[in-house]
C-alpha positions in Angstrom: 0.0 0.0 0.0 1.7 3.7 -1.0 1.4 6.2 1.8 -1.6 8.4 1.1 -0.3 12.0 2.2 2.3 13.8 0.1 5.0 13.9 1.7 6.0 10.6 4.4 7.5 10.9 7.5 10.9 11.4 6.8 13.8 11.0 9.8 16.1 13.4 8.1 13.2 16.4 7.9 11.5 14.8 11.2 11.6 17.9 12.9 10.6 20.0 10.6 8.1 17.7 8.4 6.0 16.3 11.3 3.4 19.0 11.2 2.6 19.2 7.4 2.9 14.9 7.2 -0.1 14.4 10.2 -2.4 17.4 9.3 -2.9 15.6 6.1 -3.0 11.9 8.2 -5.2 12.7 10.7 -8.0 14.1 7.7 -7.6 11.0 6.0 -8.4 8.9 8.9 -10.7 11.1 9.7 -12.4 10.5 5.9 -11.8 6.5 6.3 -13.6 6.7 9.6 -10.4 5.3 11.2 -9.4 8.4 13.5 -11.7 7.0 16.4 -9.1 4.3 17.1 -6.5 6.9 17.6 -8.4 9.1 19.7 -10.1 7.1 22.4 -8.4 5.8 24.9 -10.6 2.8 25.6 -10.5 -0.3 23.4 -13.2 -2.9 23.4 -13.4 -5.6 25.1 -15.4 -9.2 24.3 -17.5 -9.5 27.5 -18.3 -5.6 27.6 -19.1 -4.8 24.0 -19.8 -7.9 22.1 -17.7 -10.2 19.4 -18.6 -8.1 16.8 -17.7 -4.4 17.7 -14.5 -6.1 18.8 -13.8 -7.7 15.0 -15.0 -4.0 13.7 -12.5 -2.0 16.0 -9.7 -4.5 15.6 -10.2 -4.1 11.6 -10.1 -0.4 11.9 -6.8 -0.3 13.7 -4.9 -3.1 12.4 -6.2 -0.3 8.5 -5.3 2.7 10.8 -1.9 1.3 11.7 -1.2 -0.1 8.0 -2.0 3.2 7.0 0.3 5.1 9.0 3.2 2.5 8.4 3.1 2.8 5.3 3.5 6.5 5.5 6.7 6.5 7.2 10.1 6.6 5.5 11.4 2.8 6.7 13.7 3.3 9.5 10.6 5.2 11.4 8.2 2.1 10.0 10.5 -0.1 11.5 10.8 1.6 15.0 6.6 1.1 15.1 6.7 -2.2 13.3 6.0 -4.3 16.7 3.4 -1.8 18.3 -0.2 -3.7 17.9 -2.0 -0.2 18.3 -2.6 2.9 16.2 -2.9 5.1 18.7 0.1 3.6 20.5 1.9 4.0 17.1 0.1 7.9 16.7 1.5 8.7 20.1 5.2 7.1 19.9 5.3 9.1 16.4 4.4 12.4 17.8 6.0 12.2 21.4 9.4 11.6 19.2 9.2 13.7 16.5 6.5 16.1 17.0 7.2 19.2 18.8 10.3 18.6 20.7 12.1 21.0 18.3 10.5 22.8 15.3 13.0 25.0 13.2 16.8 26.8 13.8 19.0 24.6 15.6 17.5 21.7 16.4 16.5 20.9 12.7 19.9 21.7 11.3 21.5 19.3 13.9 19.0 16.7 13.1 19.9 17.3 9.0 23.4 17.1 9.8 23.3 14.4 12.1 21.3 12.3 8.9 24.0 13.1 6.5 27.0 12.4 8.4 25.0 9.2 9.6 24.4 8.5 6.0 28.4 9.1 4.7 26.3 11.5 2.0 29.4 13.9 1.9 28.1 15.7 -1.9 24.8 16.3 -0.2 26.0 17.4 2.9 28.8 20.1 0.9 25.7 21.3 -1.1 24.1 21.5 2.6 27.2 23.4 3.5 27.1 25.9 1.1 23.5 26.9 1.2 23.4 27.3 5.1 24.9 29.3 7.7 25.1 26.2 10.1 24.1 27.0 13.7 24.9 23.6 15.2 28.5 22.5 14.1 29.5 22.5 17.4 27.1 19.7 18.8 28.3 16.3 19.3 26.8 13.8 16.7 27.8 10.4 17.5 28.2 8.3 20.3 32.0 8.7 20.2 31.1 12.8 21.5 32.5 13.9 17.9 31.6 17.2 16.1 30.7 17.4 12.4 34.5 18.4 12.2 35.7 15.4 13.8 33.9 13.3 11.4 34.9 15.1 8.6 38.7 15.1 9.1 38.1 11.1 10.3 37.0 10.2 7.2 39.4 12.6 5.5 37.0 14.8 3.5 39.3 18.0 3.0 36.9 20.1 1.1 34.1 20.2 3.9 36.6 20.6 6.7 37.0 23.4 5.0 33.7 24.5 4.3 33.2 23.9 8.4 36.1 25.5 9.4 34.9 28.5 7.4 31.8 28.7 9.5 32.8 27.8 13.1 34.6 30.3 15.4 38.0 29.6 16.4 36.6 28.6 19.7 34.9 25.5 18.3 38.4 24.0 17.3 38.9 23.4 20.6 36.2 21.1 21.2 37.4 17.3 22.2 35.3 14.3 21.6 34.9 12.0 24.5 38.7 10.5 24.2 40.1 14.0 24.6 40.7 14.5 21.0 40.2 18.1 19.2 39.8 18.0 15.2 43.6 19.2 14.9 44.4 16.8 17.0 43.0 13.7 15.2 44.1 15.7 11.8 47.9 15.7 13.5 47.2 11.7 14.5 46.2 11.2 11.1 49.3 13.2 9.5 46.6 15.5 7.2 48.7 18.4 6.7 46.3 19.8 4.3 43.3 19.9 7.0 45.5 20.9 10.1 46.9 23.9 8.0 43.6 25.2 7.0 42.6 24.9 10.9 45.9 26.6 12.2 45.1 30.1 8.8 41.7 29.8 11.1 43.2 31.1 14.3 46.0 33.2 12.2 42.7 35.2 10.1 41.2 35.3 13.8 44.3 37.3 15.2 45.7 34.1 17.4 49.3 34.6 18.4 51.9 32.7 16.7 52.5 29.4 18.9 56.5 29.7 18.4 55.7 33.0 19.7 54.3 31.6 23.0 56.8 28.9 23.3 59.6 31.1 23.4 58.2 34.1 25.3 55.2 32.8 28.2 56.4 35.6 30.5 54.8 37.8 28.6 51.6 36.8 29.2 49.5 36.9 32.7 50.0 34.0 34.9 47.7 31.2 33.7 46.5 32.8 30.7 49.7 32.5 28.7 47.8 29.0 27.6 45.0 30.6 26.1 45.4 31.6 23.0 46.1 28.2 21.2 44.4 26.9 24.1 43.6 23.3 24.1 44.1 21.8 21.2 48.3 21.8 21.5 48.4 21.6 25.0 45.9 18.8 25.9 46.1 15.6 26.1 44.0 12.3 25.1 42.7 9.7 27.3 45.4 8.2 27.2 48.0 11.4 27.7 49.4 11.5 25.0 50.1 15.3 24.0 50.0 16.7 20.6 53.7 15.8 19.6 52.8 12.0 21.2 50.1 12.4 18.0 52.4 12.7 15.5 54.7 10.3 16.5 52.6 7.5 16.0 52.5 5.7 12.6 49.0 5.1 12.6 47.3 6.2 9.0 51.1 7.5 7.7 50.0 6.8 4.9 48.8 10.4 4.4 52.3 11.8 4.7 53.9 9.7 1.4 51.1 7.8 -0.3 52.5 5.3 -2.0 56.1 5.5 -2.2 58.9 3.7 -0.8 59.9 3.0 2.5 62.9 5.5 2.7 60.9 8.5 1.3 58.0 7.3 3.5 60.5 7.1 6.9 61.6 10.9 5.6 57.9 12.0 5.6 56.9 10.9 8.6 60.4 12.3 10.0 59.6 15.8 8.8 55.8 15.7 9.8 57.2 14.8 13.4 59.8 17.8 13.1 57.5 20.2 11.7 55.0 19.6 14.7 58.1 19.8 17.4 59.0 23.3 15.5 55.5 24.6 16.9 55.0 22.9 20.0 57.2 24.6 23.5 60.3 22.9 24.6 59.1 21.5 27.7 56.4 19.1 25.5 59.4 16.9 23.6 60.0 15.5 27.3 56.4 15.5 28.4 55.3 11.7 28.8 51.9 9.9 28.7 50.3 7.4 30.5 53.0 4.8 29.4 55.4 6.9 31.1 56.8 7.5 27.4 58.3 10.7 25.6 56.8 11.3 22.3 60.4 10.5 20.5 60.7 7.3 21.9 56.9 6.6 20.8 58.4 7.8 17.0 61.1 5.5 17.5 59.1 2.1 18.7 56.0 3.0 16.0 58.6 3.8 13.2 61.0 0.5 13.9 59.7 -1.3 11.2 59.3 1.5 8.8 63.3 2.2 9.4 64.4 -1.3 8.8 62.1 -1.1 5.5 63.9 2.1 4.3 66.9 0.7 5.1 66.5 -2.8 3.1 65.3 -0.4 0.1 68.3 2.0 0.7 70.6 -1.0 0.0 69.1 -2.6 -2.3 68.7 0.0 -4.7 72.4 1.3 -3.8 73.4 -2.5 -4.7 71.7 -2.5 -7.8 72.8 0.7 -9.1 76.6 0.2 -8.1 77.0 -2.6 -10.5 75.5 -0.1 -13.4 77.9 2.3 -12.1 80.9 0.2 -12.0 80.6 -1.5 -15.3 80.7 2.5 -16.8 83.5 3.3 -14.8 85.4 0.1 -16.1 84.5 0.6 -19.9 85.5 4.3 -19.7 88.9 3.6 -17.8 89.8 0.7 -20.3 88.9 3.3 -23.9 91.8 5.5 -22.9 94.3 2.9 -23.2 92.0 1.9 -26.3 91.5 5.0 -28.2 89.6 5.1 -31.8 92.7 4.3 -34.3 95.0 3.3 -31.8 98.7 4.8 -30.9 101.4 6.2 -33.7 104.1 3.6 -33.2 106.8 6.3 -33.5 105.6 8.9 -31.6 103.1 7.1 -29.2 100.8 9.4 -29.8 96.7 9.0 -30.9 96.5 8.2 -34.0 93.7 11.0 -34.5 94.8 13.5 -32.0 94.4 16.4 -33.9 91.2 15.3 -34.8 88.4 17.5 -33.6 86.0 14.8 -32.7 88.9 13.0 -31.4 89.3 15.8 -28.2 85.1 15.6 -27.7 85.5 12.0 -27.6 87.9 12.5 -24.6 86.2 15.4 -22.8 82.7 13.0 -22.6 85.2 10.0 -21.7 86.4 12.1 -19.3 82.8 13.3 -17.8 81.4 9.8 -17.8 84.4 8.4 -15.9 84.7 10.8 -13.5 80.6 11.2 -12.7 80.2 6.9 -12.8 83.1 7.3 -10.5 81.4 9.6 -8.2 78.0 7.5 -8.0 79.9 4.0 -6.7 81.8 6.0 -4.1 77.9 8.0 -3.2 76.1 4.3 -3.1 79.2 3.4 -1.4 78.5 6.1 1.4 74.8 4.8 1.6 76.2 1.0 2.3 78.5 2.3 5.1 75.8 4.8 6.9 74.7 3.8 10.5 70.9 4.3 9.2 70.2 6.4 12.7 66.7 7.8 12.5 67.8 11.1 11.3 69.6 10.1 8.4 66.3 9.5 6.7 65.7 13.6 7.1 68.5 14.7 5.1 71.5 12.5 4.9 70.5 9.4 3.2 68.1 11.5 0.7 71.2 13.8 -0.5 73.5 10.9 -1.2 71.3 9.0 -3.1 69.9 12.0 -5.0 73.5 12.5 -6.1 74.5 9.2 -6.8 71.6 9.1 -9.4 72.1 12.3 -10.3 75.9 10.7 -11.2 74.9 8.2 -12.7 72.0 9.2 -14.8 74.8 12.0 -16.2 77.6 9.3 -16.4 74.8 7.2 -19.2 74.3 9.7 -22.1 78.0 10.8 -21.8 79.3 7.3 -22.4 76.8 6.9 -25.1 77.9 10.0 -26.5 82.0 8.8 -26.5 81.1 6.1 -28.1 78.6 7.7 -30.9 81.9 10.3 -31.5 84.4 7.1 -31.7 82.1 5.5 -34.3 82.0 9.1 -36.4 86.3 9.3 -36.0 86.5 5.6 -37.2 83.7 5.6 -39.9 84.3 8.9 -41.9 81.4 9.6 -44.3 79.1 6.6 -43.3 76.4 8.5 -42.6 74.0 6.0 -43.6 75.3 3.2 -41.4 76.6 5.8 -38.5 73.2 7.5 -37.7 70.9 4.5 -36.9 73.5 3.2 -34.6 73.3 6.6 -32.8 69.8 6.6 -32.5 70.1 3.2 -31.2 72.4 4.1 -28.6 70.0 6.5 -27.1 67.4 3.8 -26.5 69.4 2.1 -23.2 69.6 6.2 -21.9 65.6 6.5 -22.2 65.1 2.9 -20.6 67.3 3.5 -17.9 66.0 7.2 -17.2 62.4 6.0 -17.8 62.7 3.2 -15.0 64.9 5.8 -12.2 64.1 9.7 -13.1 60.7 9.7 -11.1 62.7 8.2 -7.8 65.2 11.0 -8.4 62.5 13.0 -9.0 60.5 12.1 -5.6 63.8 12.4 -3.5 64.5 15.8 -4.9 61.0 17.2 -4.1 61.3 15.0 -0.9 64.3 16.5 0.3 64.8 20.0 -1.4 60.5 20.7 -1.3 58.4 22.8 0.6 57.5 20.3 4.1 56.4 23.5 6.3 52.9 22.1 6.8 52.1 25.8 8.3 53.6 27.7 5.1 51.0 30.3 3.6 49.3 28.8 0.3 
């Protein structure tokens, strides 16, 4: 049976739908001659009334209550699906969603609280946009998050936005019942895009630098030196773990470095963990939690495994590389004693030393040597390093980007020496000459094809922007 008023009872509009869906209910029960089962309070009874005014009332109320089931979205039909009475049904209906709240704050909350029950993050942006919320504030789930809380959870950076825009600067400090703030689940989560567009909140909203306060609390009153910043850096979870304990856990990394390697990953979440410490004051780095732990120890035991990963990639790709590298250097050591044409037996000099080509044929012998030779002795650096913690930062990173950077240099230069010994040797075979050149090229594109984006990633790793607080 389809519901015979316009518009059903619908949970998401419940406060604000009630009245128009059982004005047009109560006429059409009224019309069916069903409304008397709904309002009296006394039902029939076999021995008072008779066997046959029973049958006729239970008839109109088992009609009554299909009539107002099937009126009802079907989360609210299933919450009256067991009650054996209309009226029972009429009155659960009413006493829950008819005139507890009625517009304004209430039905906002209840529209929100739908959405972010529902995961409809397009509808609830659109909701975004065409309100000025009221009710971001209130807690919405039985964990005591915010709308914010939910939002940076599930990682939706556009409406933490859109929510920062409209909440005061006050609301950020807001925890959820574990003691977690928004910026402090977006620093546990390592979103640097969501916690910077919470930290330009307090910056538009005239908030004091939090370096600023770290390096100077005597100049603020006694006690009130915390206040500006407030909670969010300064308090701790349930389990007392400060905001620098946050982001030196490894849970959801994954955000600093999605998929990448382990070394560039360990460098990410190394950086993420300095660029909090460079904001927090001093005396937090030896503040400890519950576990009776400092938060760099909680980066070292969380980040053990990630280390030994970046150092098994670390050598492994060092390993693989040195043999490319010392193959070059061998080749362009042995051509010098090897030279296109050979020696003059009387003077012991090249054969086609005054040969233009002949000194270019040198000077790239000379560059691919000296560069191959430069990347074994870099990869060599990056076999011998202790693989401490911080030589994922900086260190590590440099040597390898210029051991590639050697190497990848040291590949077209010996193809080059060799396309100029071919053109000294073969005068005027222009047709045989030039499709062994182009051939040569094709091992320089492979190699760079397979090894430019790593040298790529570690460059903008390393040499990048990282300040998570940087204006954008």
């Amino acid at each position: 049976m389809k519901s015979v008023v316009p518009d059903v009872l619908k949970k998401e509009w419940s406060i604000c739908n009630y009245k128009d869906w059982s004005i047009p209910m109560k006429t059409y029960l009224i019309a069916q001659d069903l409304w008397d089962t709904i309002e009296s309070s006394i039902q029939p009874s076999m021995q008072e009334d008779g066997e046959v005014i029973v049958k006729a009332w239970t008839k109109k109320n088992l009609m009554a209550l299909q009539v107002i089931q099937n009126s009802c979205e079907l989360d609210i039909s299933n919450e009256i699906r067991d009650i054996p009475l209309a009226k029972t049904a009429w009155d659960t209906l009413k006493e829950k969603y008819g005139g507890q709240y009625i517009y304004g704050f209430n039905m906002i909350y209840w529209r929100l609280k739908f959405l972010l029950d529902r995961g409809d993050w397009d509808e609830l942006n659109r909701h975004l946009i065409s309100n000025n919320m009221a009710a971001l504030n209130a807690k919405v789930n039985d964990l005591g998050q915010t709308p914010l809380h939910i939002a940076v959870t599930k990682g939706h950076v556009h409406i933490v936005e859109r929510l920062v825009e409209l909440i005061s600067e006050d609301d950020l400090e807001i925890q959820d019942d574990s003691g977690m703030t928004a910026m402090s689940l977006a620093t546990a989560m390592g979103d640097s895009q969501m916690l910077h567009c919470m930290h330009q909140k307090n910056k538009k909203n005239g908030h004091i630098p939090l370096y600023a306060l770290a390096c100077r609390p005597s100049a603020f009153p006694s006690g009130r030196w915390l206040v500006f910043w407030k909670k969010w850096i300064y308090a701790s979870d349930d389990s007392g773990n400060t905001i620098l304990h946050m982001a030196a856990t490894v849970d959801s990394s994954t955000q600093h470095a999605p998929n990448t390697n382990a070394a560039l990953h360990m460098q990410r979440e190394l950086q993420w963990f300095k660029e909090i410490e460079k904001i927090t004051p001093p005396w937090m780095r030896d503040a400890v939690n519950y576990e009776n732990m400092k938060p760099k120890e909680i980066f070292t035991r969380d980040h053990k495994e990630m280390l030994n990963e970046g150092e098994k990639w670390m050598k492994q790709t060092a390993t693989s590389c040195t043999v490319v590298g010392a193959l070059i250097v061998t080749i362009m050591f042995a051509v010098v004693f090897a030279v296109p044409g050979g020696y003059n037996q009387v003077t012991g000099l090249p054969m086609f030393s005054k040969d233009k080509l002949f000194m270019l044929f040198i000077i790239f012998d000379a560059l691919s040597l000296f560069s191959s030779t430069t990347s074994v002795l870099m990869f060599l650096g990056i076999f011998t390093s202790r693989y401490a913690e911080e030589d994922f930062l900086k260190s590590l990173p440099q040597k390898m980007i210029i051991a590639l950077s050697s190497l990848f240099f040291s590949i077209p230069t010996m193809m080059m020496a060799f396309c100029i010994a071919l053109l000294i040797m073969l005068p005027g075979q222009s047709r045989l000459v030039i499709p062994i050149i182009c051939l040569a090229s094709l091992p320089v594109d492979l190699f760079v094809c397979m090894q430019f984006p790593l040298l790529v990633d570690m460059i903008k790793s390393t040499y990048g922007p990282s300040n998570i607080f940087a204006v954008k």
